[in-house]
N, C-alpha and C positions, 0 to 999 in steps of 0.2 A: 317763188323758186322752189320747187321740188324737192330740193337737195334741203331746203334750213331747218326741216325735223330730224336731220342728222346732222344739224352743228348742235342742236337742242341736245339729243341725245347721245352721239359720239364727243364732241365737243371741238369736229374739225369738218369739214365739207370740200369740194374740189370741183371745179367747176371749169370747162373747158373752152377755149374758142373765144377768151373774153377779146383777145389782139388779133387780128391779123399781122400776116408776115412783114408787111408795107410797116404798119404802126411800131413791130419790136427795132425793127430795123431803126427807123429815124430816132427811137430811144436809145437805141445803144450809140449813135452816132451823135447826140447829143452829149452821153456821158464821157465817150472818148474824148471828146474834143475838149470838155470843161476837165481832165482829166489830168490830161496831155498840157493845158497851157496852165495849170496851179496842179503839178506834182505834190506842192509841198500844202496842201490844205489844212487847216489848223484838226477838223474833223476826219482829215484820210486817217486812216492805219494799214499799213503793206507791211507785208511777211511774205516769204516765198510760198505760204502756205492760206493767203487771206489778204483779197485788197477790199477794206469795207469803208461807205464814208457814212459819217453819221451827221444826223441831221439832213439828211437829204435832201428834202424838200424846200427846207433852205441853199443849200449849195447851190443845187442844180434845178430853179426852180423851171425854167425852161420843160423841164419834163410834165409838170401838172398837166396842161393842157391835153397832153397825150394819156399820159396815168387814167385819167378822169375822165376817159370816151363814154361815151353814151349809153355802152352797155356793160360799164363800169358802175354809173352814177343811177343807174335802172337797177344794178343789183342792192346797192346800198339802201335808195330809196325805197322801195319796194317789201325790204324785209327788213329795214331798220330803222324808216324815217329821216325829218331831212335834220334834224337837230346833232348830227354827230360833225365832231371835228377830228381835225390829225392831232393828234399829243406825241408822237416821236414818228420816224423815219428812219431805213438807213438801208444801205445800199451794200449787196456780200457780193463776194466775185470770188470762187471757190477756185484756182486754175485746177488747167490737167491732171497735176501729178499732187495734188495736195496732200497731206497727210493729218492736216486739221480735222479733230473731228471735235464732237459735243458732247457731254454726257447729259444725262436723264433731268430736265430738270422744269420749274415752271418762270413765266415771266410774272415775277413778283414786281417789279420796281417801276416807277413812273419816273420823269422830269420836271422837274420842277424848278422857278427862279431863285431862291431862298432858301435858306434853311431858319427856318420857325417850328421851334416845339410845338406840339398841335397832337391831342393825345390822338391814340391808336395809330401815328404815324410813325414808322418803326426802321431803323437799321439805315442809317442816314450814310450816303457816301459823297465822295465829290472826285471827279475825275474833269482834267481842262475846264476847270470853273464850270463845270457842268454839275449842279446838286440831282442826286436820285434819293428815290425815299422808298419804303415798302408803305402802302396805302391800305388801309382795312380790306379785307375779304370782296366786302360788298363790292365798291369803287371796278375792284380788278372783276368780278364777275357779270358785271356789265359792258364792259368792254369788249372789243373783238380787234382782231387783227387779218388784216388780206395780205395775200402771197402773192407777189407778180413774179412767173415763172421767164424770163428771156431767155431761157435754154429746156431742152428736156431733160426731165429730172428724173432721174430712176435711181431703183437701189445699189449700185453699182455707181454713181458721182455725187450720191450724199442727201439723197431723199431723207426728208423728216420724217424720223420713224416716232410715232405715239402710241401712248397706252389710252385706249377707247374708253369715254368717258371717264375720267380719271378727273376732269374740270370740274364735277359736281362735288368731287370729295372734300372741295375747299382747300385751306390751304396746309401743303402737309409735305413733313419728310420722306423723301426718296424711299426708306427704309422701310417707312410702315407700308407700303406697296405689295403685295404677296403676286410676283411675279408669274407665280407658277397658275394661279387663279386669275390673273389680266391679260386682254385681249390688248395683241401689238400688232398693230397698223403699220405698213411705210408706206409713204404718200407719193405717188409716183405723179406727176405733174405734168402735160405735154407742154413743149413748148408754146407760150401764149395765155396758157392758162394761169388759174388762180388757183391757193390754196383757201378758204377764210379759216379762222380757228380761234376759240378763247385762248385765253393770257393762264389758267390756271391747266389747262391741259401740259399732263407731262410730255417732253417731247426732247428727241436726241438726235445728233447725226454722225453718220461712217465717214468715216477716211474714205477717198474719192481710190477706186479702182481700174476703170476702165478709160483714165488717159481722157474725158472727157470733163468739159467746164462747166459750172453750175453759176449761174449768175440770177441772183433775186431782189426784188423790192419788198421790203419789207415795210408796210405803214400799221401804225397803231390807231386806235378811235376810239373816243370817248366823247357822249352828251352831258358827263357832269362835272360840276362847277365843286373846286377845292373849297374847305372852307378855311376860315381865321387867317385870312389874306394870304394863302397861298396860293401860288398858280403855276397852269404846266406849262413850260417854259417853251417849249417847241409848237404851242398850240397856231393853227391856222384854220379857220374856218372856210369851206368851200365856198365858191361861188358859185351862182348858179350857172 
């Protein structure tokens, strides 16, 4: 892929065309329907400003098959090998008029089954029996995560705006950033496309302006294995 010497060095890449119209369609018609007949999912969360389910790939696993078309599984394999799994998922549905927005920030946290002391494993939460953890530097700069665009994403309904290479600097407070010296990106996304991007790249989103919906898939991946009996709780290995 042409594009991965700029996930190497921006620390995000975009890649168009991965769905046809047929493929978003039957996915979104998928998640209506699981949507519609379990409102009350233990993983939804609705706000008039954000319908997101987490764990996705378990909810609605129905979608995999599509997720994972061929020129999905051709980009992964290709420039990442075939040893990568899912370690989280989750599903954003930004409406129209939303007024949610994000600030600056990096994806520090993994999931994990337990909570085990386990040194440089730092800043331990737990939300719906769900434990998260901050995992050493390394773990998260190995990892990558893909965007599935189901709508078109521009600066105007909440494009992910980033600060270019901002991933290599490891892991680091907002503050030490000198804004006026960093390059900021917003990722505008056509319908069907992808975003890929590391976990340590800083990244934020606007409040939606243009009366228009922004709906994403968002999957995490990781080839390595926790140590001192930890594990990622959301983990699912592909099939081929």
């Amino acid at each position: 892929m042409k594009n991965l010497s700029q996930l190497d060095t921006e620390g995000f890449t975009i890649i168009d065309a991965v769905y046809d119209e047929d493929e978003i369609q039957k996915l979104v018609s998928i998640i209506e329907y699981k949507t519609e007949n379990n409102p009350e999912g233990a993983t939804f969360r609705k706000s008039g400003d954000l319908f997101a389910i987490r764990q996705f790939h378990n909810e609605i696993p129905e979608t995999l098959p599509l997720i994972f078309n061929q020129k999905l599984r051709d980009i992964i394999k290709s420039n990442f090998g075939e040893n990568y799994f899912i370690t989280k998922s989750i599903y954003f549905d930004k409406p129209e008029k939303s007024n949610w927005f994000v600030a600056y920030h990096q994806d520090l946290t993994i999931s994990v089954n337990k909570k085990i002391e386990v040194e440089n494993f730092e800043n331990w939460t737990v939300k719906q029996n769900q434990f998260a953890v901050q995992p050493p530097a390394a773990i998260l700069e190995n990892n990558f995560t893909i965007r599935i665009h189901i709508d078109k994403t521009t600066k105007d309904n909440g494009a992910l705006k980033v600060i270019n290479n901002s991933h290599s600097k490891g892991i680091l407070r907002i503050e030490k950033l000198d804004f006026e010296k960093e390059k900021e990106t917003i990722c505008e996304v056509q319908k069907g496309g992808i975003m890929i991007m590391k976990p340590l790249l800083f990244h934020a989103s606007n409040k939606t302006t243009n009366n228009e919906r922004r709906r994403v898939i968002h999957i995490e991946f990781s080839k390595q294995e926790l140590p001192e009996g930890l594990e990622w709780s959301e983990k699912m290995v592909l099939q081929n």
